[in-house]
Backbone as JSON Lines, residues from 0, in Angstrom:
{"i":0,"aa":"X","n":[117.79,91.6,89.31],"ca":[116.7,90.78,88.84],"c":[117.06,90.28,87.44]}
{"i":1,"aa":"X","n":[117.0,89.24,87.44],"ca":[117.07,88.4,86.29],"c":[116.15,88.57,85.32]}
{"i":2,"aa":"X","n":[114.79,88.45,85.52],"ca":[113.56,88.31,84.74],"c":[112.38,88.71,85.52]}
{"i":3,"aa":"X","n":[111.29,88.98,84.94],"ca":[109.97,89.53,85.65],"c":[109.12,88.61,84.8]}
{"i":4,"aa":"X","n":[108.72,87.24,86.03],"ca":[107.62,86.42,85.16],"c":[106.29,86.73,85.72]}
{"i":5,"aa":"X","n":[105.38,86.33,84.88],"ca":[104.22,86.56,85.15],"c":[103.47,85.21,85.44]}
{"i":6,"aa":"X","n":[102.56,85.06,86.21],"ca":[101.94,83.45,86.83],"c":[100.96,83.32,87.57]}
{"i":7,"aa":"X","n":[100.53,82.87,87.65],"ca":[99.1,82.48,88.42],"c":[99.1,81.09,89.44]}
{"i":8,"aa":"X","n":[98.55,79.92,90.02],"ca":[98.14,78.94,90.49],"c":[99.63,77.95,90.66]}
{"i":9,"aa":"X","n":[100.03,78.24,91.24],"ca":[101.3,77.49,91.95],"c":[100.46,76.31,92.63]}
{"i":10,"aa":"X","n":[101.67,75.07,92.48],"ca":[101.19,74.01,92.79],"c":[102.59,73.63,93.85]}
{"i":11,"aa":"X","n":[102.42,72.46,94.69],"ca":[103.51,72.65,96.15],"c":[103.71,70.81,95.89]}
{"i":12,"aa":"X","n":[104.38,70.86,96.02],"ca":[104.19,68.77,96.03],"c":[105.54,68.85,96.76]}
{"i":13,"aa":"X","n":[105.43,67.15,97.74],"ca":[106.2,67.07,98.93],"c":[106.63,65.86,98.15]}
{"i":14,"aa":"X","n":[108.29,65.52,98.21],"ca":[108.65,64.37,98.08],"c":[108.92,63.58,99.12]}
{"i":15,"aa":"X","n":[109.08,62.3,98.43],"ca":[109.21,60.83,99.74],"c":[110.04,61.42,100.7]}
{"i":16,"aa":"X","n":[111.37,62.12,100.0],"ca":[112.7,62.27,101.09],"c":[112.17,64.08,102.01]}
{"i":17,"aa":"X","n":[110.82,64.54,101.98],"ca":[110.6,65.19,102.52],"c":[111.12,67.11,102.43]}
{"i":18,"aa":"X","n":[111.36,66.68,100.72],"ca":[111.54,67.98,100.11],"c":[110.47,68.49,99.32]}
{"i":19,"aa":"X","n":[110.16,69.68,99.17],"ca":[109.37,70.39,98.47],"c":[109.35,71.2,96.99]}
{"i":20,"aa":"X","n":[108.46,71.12,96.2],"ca":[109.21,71.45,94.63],"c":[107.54,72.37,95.0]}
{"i":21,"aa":"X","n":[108.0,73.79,94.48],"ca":[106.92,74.56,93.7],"c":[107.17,74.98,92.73]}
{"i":22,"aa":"X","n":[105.81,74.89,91.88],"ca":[105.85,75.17,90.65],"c":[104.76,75.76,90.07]}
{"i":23,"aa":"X","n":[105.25,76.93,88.71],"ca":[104.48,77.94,88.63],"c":[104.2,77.77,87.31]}
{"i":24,"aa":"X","n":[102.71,77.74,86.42],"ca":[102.38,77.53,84.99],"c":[102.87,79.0,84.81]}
{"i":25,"aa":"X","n":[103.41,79.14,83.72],"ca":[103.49,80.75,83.38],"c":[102.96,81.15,81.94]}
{"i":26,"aa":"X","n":[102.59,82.33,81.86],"ca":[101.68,83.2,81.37],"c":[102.31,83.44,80.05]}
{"i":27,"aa":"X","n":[101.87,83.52,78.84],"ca":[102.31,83.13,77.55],"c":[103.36,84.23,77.25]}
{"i":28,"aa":"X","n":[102.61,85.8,77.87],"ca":[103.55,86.86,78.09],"c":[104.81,86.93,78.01]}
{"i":29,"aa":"X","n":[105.21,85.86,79.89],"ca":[106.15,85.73,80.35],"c":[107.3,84.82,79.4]}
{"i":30,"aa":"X","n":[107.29,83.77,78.12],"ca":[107.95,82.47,77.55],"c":[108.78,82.79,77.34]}
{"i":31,"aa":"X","n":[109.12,84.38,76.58],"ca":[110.57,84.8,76.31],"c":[111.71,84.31,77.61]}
{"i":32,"aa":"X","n":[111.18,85.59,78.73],"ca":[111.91,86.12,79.81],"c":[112.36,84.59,80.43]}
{"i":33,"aa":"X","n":[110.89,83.43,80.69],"ca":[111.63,82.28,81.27],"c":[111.99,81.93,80.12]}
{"i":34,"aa":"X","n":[112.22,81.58,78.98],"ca":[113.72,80.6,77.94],"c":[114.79,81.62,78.45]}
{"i":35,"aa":"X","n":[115.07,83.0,78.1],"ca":[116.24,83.47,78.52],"c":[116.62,82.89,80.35]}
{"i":36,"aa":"X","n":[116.05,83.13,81.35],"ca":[116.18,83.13,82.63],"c":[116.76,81.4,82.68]}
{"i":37,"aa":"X","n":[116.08,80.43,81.79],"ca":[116.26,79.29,82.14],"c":[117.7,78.66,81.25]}
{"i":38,"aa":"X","n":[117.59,79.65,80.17],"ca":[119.25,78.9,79.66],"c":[120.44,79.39,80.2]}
{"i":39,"aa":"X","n":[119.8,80.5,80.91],"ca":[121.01,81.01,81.82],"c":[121.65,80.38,83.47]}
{"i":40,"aa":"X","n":[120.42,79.93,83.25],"ca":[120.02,79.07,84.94],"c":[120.48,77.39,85.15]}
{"i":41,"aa":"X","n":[120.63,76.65,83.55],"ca":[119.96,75.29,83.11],"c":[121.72,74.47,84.01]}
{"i":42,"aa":"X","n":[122.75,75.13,83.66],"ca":[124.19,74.73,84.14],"c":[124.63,75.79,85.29]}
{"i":43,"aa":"X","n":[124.3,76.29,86.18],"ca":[124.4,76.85,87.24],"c":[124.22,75.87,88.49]}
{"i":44,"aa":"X","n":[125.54,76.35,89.03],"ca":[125.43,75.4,90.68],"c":[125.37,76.3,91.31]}
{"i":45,"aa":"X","n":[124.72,77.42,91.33],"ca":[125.5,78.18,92.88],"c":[123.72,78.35,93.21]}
{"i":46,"aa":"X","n":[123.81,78.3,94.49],"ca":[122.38,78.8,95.31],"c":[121.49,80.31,94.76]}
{"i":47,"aa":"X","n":[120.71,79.83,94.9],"ca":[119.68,81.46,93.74],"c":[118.81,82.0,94.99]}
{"i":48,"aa":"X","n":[118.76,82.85,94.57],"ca":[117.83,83.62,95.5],"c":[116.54,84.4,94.93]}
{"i":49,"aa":"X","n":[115.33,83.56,95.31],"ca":[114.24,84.2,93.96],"c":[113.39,85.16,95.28]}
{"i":50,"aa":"X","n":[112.71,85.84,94.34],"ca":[111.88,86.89,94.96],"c":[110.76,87.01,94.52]}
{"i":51,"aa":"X","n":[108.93,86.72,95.16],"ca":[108.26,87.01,94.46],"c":[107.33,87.85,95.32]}
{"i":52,"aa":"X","n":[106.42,88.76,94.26],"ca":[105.62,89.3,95.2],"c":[104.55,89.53,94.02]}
{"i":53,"aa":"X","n":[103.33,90.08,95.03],"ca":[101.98,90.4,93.88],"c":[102.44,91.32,93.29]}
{"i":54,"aa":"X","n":[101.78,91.02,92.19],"ca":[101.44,92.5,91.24],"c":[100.48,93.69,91.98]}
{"i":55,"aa":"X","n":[100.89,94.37,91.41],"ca":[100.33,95.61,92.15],"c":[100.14,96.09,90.41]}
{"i":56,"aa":"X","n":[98.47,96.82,90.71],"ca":[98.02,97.0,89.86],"c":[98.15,98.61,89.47]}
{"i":57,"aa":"X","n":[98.34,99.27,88.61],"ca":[99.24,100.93,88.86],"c":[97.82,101.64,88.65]}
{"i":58,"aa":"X","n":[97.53,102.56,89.19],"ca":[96.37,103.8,89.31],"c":[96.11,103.91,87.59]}
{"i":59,"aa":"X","n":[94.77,103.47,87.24],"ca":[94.8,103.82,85.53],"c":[94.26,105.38,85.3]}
{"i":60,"aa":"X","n":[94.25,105.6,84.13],"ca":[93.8,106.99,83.65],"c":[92.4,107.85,84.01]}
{"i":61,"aa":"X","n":[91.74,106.98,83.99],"ca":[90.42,107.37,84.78],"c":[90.75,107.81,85.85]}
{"i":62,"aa":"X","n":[91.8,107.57,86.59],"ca":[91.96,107.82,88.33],"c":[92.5,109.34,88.3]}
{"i":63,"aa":"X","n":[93.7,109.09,87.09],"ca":[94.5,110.5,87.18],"c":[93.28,111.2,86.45]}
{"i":64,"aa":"X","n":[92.78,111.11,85.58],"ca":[91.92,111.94,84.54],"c":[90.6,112.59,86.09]}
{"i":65,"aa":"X","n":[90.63,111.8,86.89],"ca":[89.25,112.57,88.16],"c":[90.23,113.15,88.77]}
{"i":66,"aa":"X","n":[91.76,113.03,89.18],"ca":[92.26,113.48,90.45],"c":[91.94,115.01,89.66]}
{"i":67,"aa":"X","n":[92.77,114.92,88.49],"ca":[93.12,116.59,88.11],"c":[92.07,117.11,87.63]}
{"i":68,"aa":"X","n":[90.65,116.49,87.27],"ca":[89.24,117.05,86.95],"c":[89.02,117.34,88.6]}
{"i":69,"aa":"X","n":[89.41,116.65,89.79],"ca":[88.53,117.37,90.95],"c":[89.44,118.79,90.98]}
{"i":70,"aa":"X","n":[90.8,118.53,90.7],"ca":[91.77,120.21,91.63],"c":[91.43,121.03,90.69]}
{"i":71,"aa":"X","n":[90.91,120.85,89.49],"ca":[91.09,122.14,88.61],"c":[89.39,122.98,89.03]}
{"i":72,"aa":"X","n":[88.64,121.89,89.19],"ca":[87.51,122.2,90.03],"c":[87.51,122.89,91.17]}
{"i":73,"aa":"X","n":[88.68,122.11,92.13],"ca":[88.44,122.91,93.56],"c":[89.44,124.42,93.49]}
{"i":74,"aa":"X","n":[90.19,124.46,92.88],"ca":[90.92,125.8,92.45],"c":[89.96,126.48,91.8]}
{"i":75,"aa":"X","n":[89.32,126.56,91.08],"ca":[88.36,127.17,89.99],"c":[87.18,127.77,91.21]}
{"i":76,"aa":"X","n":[86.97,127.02,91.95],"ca":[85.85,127.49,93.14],"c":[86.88,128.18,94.29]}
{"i":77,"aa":"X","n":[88.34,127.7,94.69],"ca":[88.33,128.38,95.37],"c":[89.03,130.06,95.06]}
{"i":78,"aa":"X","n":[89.59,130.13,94.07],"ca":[89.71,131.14,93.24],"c":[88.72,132.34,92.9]}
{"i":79,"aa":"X","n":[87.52,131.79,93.17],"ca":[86.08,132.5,92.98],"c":[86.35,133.11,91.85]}
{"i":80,"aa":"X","n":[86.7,132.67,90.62],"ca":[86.51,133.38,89.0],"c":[87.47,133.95,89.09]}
{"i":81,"aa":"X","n":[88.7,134.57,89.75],"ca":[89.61,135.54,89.36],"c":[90.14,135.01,88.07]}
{"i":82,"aa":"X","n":[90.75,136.26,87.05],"ca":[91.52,135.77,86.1],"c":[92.85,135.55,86.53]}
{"i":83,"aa":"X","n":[93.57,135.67,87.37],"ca":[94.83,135.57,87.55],"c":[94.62,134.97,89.4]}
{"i":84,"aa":"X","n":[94.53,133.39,88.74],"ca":[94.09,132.14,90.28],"c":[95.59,132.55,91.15]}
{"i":85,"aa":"X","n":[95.16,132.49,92.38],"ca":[96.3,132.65,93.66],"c":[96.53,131.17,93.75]}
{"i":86,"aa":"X","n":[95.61,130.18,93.51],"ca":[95.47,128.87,94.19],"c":[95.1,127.97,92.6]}
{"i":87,"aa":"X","n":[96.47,127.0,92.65],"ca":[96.24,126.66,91.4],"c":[96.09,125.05,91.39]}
{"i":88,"aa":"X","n":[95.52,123.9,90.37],"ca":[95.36,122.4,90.85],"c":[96.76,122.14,90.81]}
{"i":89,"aa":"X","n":[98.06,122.93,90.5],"ca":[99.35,122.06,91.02],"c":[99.65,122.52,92.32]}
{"i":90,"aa":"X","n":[99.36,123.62,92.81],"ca":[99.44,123.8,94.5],"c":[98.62,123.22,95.08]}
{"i":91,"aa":"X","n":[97.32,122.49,94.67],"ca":[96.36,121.47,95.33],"c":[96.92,120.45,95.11]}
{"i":92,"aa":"X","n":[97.74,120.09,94.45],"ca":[98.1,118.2,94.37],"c":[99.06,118.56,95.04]}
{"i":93,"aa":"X","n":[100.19,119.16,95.29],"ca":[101.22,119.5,96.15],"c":[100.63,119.05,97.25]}
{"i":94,"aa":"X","n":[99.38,120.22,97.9],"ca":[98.86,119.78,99.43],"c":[98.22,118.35,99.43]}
{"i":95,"aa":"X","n":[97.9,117.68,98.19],"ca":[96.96,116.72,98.51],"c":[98.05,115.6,98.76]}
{"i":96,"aa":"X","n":[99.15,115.4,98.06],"ca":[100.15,114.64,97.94],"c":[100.28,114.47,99.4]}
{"i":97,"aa":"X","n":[101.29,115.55,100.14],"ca":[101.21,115.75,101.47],"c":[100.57,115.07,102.09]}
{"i":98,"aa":"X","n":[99.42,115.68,101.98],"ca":[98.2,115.1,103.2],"c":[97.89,113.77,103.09]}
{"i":99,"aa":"X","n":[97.6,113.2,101.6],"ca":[96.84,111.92,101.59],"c":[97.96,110.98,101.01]}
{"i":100,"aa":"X","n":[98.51,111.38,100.36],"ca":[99.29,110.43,99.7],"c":[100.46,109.32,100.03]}
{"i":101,"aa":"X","n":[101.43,108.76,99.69],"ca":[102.47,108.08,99.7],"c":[104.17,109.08,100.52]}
{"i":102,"aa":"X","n":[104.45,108.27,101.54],"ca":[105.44,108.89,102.14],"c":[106.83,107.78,102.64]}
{"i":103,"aa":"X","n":[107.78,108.0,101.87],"ca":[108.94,107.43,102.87],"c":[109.83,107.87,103.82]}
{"i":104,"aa":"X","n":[110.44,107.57,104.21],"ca":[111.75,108.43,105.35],"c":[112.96,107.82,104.74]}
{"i":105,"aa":"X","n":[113.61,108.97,104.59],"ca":[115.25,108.62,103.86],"c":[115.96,109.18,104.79]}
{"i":106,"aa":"X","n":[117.36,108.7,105.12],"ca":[118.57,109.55,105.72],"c":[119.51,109.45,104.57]}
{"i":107,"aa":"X","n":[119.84,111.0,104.5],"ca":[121.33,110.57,103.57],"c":[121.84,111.41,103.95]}
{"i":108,"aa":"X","n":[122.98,111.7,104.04],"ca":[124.11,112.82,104.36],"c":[124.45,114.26,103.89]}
{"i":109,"aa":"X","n":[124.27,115.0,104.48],"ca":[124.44,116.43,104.26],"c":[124.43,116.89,103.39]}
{"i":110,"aa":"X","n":[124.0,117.65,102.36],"ca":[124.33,117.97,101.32],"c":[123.95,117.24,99.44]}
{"i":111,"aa":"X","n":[123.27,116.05,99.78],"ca":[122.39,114.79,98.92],"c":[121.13,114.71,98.58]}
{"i":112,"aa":"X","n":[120.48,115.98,100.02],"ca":[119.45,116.2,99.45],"c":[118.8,116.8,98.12]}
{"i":113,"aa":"X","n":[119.54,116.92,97.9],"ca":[118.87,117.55,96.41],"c":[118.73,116.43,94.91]}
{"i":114,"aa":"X","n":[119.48,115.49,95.41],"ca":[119.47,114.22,94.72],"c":[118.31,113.55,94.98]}
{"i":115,"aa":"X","n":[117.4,113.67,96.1],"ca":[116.63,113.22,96.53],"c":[115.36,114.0,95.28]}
{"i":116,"aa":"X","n":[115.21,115.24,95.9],"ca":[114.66,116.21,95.27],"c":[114.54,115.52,93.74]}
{"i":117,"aa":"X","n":[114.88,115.36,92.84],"ca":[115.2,114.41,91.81],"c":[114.31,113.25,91.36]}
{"i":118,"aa":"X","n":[114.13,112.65,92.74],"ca":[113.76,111.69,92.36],"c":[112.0,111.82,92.87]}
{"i":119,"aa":"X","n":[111.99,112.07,94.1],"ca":[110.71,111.99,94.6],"c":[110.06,114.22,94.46]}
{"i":120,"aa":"X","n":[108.77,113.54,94.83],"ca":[108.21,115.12,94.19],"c":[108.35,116.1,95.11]}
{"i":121,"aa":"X","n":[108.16,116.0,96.85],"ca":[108.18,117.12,97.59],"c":[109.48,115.97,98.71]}
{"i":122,"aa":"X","n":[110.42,117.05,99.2],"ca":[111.44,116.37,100.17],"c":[111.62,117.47,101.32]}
{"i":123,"aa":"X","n":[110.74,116.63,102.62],"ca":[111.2,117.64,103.95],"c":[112.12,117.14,104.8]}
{"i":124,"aa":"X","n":[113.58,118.01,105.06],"ca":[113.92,117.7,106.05],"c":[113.5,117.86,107.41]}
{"i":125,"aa":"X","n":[113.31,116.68,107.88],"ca":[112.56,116.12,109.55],"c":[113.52,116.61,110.71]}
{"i":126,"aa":"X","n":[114.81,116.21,110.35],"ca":[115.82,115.67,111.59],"c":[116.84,115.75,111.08]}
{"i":127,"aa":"X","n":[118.32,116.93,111.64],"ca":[119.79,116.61,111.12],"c":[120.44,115.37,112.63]}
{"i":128,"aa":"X","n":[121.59,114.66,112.08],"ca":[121.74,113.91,113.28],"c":[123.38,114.34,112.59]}
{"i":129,"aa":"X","n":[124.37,113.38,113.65],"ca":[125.91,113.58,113.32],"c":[125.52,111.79,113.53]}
{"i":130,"aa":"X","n":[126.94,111.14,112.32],"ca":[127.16,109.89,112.47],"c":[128.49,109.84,112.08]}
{"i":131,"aa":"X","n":[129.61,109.45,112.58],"ca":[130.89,108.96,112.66],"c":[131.57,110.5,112.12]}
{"i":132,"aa":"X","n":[131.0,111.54,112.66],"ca":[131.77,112.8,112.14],"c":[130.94,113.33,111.56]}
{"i":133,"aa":"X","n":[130.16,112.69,110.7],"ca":[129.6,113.76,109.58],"c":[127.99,113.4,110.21]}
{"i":134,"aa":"X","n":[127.62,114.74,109.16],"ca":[126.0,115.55,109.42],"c":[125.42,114.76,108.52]}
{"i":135,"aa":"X","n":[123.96,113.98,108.81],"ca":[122.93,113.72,108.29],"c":[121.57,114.06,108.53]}
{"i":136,"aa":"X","n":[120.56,113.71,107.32],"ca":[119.63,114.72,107.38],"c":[118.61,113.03,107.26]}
{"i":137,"aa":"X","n":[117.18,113.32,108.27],"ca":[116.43,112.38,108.1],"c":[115.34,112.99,107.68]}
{"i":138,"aa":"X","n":[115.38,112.95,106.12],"ca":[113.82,113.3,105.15],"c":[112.71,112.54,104.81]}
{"i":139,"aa":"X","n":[111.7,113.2,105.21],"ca":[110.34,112.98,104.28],"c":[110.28,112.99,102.85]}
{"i":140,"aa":"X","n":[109.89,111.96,102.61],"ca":[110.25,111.76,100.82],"c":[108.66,111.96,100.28]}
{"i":141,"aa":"X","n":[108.29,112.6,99.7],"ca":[106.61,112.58,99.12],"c":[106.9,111.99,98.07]}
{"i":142,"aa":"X","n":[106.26,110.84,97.61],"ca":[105.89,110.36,96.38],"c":[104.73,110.75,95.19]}
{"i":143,"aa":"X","n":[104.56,111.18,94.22],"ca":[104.01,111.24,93.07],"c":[103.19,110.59,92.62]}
{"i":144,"aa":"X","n":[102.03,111.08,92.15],"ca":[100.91,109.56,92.01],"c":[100.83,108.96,91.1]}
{"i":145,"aa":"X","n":[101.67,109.43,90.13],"ca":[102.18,108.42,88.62],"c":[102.57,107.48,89.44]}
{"i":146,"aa":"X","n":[103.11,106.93,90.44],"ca":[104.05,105.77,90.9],"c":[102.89,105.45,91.67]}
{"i":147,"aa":"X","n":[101.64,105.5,91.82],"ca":[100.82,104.9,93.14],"c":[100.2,103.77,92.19]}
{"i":148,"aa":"X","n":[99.79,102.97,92.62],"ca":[98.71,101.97,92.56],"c":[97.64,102.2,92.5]}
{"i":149,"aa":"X","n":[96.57,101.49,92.1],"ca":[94.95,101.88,92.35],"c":[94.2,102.61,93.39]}
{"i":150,"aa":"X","n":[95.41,101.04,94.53],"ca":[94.21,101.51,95.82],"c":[94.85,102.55,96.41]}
{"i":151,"aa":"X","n":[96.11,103.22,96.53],"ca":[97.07,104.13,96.94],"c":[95.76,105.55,95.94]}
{"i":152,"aa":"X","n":[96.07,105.46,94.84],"ca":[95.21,106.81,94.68],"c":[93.95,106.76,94.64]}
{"i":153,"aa":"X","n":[93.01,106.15,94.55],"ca":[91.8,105.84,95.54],"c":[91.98,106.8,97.08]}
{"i":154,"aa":"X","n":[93.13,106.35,97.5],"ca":[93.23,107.47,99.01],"c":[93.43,108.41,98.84]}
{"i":155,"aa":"X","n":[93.83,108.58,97.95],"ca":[94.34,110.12,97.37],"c":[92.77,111.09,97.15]}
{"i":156,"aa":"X","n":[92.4,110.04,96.23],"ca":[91.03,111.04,95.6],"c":[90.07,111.0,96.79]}
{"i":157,"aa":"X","n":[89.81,110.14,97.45],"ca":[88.74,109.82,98.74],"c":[89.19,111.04,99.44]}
{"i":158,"aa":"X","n":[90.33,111.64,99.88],"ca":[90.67,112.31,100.76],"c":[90.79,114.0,100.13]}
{"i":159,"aa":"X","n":[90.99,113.97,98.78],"ca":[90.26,114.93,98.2],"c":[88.88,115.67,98.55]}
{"i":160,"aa":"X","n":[88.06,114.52,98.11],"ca":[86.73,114.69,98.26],"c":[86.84,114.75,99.78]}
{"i":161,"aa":"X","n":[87.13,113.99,100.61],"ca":[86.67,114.55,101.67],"c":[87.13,115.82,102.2]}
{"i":162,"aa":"X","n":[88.17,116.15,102.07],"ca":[88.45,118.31,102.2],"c":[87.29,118.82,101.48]}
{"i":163,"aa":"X","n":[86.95,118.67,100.15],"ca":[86.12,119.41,99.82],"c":[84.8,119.51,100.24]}
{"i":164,"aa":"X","n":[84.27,118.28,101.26],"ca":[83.34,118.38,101.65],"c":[83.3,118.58,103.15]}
{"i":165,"aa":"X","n":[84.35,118.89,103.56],"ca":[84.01,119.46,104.45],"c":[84.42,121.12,104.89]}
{"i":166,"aa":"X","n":[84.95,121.48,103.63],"ca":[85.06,122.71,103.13],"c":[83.73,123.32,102.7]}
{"i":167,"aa":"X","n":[82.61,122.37,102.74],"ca":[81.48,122.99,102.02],"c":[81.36,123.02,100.72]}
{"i":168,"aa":"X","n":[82.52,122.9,100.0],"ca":[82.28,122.6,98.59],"c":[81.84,121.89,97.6]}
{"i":169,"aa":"X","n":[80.56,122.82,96.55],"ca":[80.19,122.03,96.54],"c":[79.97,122.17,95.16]}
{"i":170,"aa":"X","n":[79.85,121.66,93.61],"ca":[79.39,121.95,92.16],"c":[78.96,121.23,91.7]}
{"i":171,"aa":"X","n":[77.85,121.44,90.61],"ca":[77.61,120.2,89.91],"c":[78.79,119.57,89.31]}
{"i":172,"aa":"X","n":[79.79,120.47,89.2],"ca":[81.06,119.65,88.2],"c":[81.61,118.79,89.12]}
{"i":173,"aa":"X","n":[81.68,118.93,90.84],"ca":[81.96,117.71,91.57],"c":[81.08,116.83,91.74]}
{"i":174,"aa":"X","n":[79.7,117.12,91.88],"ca":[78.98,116.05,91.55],"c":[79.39,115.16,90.99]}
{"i":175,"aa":"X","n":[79.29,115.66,89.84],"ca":[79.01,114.42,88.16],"c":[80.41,114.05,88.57]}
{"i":176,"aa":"X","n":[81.67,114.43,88.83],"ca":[83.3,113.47,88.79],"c":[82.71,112.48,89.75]}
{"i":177,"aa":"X","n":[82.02,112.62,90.87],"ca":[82.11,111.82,92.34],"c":[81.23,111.02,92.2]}
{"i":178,"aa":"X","n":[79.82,111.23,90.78],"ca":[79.07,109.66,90.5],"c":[80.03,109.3,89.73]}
{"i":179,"aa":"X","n":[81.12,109.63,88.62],"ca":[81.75,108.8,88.12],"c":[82.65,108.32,88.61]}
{"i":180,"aa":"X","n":[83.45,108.67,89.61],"ca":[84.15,108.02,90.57],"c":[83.64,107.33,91.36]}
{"i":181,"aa":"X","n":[82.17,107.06,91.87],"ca":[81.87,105.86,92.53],"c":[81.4,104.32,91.7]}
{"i":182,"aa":"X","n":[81.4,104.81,90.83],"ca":[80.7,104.21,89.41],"c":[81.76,102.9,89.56]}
């Protein structure tokens, strides 16, 4: 990637000879990234290959600030007061991750998994296969909810709350998170 512009309201216009020009106003943000992108671009013949896609808006602090106000909650209840918890809110985001969260499938070859491990937060191997001689492994990659989006942890926390309610659980301290989370 060359540059990451930012833009809004694209306009499409058709010429006489039945070619198409789009074009994008860009965002005051973006002026650096396009002058660099465009003096690099301005004497170039070779064919470009652009890529665009929405923004995706990343899960803000309020989201993480309820996920880990509900687990320290639902550990705290399901713990029933012990001083020394069996069940702690990082073994609840572990299971919640799992259950509700973000998942890819990777294959990589024997022995790589742990590179994986690295990168993403929980890694199950699914499936070993053999390919041209050698052993590969087809893993479950769990993703981390620092990397989710809004509406990605939205599912996260929805699916929270819903274990806990159908666990029966119930506090004023989940209350009050779950009017401020509908809020």
């Amino acid at each position: 990637m060359l540059a990451k512009i930012y833009t809004k309201n694209p306009t499409l216009r058709q010429h006489i000879d039945g070619g198409l020009e789009l074009t994008f106003p860009v965002d005051d943000n973006s002026s650096f990234a396009v002058r660099q992108l465009w003096s690099k671009l301005k004497n170039n013949e070779k064919t470009l290959q652009v890529s665009i896609d929405f923004e995706k808006r990343h899960r803000t602090l309020s989201q993480n600030d309820l996920l880990w106000g509900l687990l320290t909650e639902y550990a705290r209840i399901l713990n029933g007061g012990r001083k020394s918890p069996e069940i702690t809110s990082e073994t609840l985001y572990l299971k919640a991750i799992n259950d509700y969260g973000k998942d890819t499938l990777i294959s990589v070859k024997e022995g790589a998994e742990s590179a994986l491990k690295r990168v993403y937060k929980r890694v199950f191997v699914i499936d070993k296969f053999q390919l041209n001689g050698e052993m590969w492994l087809k893993c479950r990659c769990v993703i981390g909810s620092s990397n989710y989006a809004t509406k990605e942890m939205s599912d996260l926390i929805d699916g929270i709350l819903d274990e806990m309610s159908k666990n029966g659980i119930s506090s004023d301290q989940i209350l009050y998170l779950r009017r401020e989370y509908e809020k």
